[in-house]
C-alpha positions in Angstrom: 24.0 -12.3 17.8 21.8 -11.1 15.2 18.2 -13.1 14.4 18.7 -14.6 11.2 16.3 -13.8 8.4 13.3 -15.9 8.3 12.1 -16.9 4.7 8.5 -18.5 4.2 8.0 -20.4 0.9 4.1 -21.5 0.0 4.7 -23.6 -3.5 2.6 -26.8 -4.1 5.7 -28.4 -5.8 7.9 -30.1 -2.9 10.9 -29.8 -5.4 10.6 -26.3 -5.9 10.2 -25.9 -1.9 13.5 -28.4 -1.4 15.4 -26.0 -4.2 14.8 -22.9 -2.7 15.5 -24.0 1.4 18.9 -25.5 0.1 20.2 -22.1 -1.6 18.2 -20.5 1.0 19.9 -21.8 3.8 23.2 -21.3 2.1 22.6 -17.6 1.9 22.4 -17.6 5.8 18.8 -17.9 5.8 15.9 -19.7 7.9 14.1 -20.9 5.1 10.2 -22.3 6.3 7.5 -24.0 3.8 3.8 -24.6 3.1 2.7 -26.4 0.3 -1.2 -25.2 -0.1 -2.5 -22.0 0.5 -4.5 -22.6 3.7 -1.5 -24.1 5.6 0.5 -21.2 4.2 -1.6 -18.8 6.0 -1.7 -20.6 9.0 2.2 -21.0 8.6 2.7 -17.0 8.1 0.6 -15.9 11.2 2.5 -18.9 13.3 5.6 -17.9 11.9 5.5 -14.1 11.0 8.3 -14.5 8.4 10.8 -11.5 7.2 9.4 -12.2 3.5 7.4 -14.9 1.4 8.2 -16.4 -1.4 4.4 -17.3 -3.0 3.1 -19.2 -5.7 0.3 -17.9 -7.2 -1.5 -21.7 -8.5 -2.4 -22.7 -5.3 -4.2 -25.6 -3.4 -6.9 -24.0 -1.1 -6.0 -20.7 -1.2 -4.6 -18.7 -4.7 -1.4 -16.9 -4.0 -3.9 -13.4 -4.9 -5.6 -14.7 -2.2 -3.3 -15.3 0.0 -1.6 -11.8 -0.8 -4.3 -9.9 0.1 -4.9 -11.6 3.2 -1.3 -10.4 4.0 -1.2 -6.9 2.8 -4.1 -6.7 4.6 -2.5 -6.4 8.2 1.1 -6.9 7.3 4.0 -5.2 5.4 6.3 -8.4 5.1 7.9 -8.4 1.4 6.1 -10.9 -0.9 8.1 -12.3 -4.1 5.6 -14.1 -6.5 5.9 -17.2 -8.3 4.2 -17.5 -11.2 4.9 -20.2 -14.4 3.0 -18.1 -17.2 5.6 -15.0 -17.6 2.5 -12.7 -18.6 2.6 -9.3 -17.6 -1.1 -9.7 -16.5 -0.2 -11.9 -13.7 3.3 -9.2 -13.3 1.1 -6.6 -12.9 -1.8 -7.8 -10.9 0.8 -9.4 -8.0 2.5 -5.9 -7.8 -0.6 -3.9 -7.7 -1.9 -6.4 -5.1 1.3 -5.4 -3.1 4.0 -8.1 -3.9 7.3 -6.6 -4.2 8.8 -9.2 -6.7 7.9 -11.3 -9.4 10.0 -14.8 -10.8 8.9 -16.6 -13.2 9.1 -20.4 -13.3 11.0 -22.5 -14.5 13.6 -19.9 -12.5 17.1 -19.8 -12.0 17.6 -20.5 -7.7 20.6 -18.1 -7.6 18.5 -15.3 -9.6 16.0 -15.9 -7.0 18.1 -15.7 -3.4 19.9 -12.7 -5.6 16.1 -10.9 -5.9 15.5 -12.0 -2.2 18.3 -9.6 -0.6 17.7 -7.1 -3.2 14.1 -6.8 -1.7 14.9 -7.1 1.7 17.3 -4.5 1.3 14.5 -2.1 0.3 13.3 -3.3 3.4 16.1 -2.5 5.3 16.1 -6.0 7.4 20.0 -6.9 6.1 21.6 -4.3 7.2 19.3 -2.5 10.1 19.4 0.5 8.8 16.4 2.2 9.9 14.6 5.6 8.9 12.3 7.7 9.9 11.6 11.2 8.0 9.5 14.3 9.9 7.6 16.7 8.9 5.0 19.3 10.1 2.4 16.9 11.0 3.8 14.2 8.8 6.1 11.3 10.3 7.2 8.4 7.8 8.3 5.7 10.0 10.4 2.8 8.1 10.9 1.1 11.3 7.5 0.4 12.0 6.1 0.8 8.6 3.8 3.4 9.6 2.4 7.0 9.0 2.2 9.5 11.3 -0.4 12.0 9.4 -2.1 14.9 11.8 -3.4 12.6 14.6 -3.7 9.3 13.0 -1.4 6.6 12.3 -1.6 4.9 9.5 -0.3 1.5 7.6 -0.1 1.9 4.3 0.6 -1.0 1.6 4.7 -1.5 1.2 4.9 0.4 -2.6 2.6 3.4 -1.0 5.0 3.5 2.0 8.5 3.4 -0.2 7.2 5.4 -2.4 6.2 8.5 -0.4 9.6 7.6 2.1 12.0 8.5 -1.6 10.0 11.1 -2.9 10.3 12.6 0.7 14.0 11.5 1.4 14.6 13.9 -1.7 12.3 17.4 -1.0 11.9 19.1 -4.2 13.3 17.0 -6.6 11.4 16.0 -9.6 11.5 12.4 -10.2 10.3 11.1 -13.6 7.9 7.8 -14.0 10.4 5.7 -14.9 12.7 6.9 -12.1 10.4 6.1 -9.4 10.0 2.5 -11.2 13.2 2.3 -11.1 14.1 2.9 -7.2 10.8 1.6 -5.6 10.1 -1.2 -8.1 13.5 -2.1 -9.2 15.2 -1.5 -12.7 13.5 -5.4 -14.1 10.0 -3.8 -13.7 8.3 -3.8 -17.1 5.0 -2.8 -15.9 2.9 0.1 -17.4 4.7 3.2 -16.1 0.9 4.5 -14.8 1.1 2.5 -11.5 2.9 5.2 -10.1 -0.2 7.6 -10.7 -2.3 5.0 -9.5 0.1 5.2 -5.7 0.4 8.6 -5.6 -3.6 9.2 -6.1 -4.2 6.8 -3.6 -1.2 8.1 -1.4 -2.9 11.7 -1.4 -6.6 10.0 -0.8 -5.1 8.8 2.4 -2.7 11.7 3.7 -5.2 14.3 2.3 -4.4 18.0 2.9 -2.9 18.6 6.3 -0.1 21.0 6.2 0.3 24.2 3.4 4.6 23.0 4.8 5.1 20.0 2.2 3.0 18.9 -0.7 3.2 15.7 -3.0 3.0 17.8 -6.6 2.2 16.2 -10.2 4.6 18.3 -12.6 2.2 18.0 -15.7 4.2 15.9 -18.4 7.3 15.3 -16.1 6.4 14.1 -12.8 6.0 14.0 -9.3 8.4 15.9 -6.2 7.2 15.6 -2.6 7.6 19.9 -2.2 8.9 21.3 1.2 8.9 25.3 1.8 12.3 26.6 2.7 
């Protein structure tokens, strides 16, 4: 039998925690809560859930805080609650490494609906696992790991998609506001530079190991992971 998914919610409203196990649980899911930040944390590490659903006003711990203390060791998918439906908050939880944003007062089936969509990039629904090779370049979706020259390396969830479509699709050019699109998902109304901002800090990390395959910036169109044939 497969493990069911494992959903962790950290809200400091017991109604909103009650809401989401109910439709949670009717989804097929094992739906866990916390309702301040510190026992969140010590919930996540006890629990290791297959995502988090996080508030970011918090009790204890902010849900910023608590994200980074996450993405810090961990690639589980992280949806953010927030009740102020400014893009600040929008874009500082996805640049922190959340995957997802709602904001509150939220519609419960919207949110389950935005919890498979993400897992799905995840690949924990339907076990479909990748892993994509090059000369000394593995991308491991499994594991959520690069394999660069010698080293082995996690990067932050976005990094990791983002590299894994560019190189699932060698040579072809991929706008902004397609890569939004596919790694962020189509709602994402963020400013279309945070994919510059990933790929610089992609090629920081990978550096220049192979002359085989390039991530290339096509001035004034944008960006192809380049393979020699």
């Amino acid at each position: 039998m497969m493990k069911k998914v494992t959903l962790l919610v950290i809200d400091d409203d017991p109604n909103i925690c009650e809401l989401i196990r109910l439709y949670g649980e009717k989804a097929g899911y094992v739906v866990k809560h916390a309702n301040d930040g510190i026992t969140g944390v010590d919930v996540f590490y006890e629990l290791l859930p297959d995502l988090v659903v996080l508030d970011i006003m918090l009790p204890g711990l902010s849900g910023w805080e608590i994200c980074k203390e996450i993405r810090r060791d961990f690639p589980v998918p992280i949806i953010m609650l927030t009740g102020k439906g400014e893009s600040y908050d929008k874009i500082k939880g996805l640049d922190l490494g959340a995957d997802d944003y709602v904001v509150k007062p939220f519609d419960p089936k919207e949110l389950i609906a935005r919890v498979k969509a993400v897992l799905r990039r995840f690949n924990i629904l339907n076990g479909e696992q990748e892993t994509l090779s090059f000369p000394n370049l593995i991308i491991d979706m499994k594991q959520y790991q690069i394999h660069c020259n010698e080293d082995t390396m996690t990067l932050p969830p976005k990094e990791q998609e983002l590299l894994y479509y560019l190189a699932s699709h060698t040579n072809r050019v991929f706008t902004r506001q397609q890569l939004l699109d596919q790694v962020w998902g189509y709602d994402f109304d963020g400013d279309p530079r945070t994919v510059d901002v990933h790929i610089k800090r992609i090629r920081e990390k990978l550096g220049k190991v192979n002359t085989a395959w390039e991530l290339k910036t096509l001035r004034g169109i944008g960006y192809k992971f380049e393979v020699d044939t």
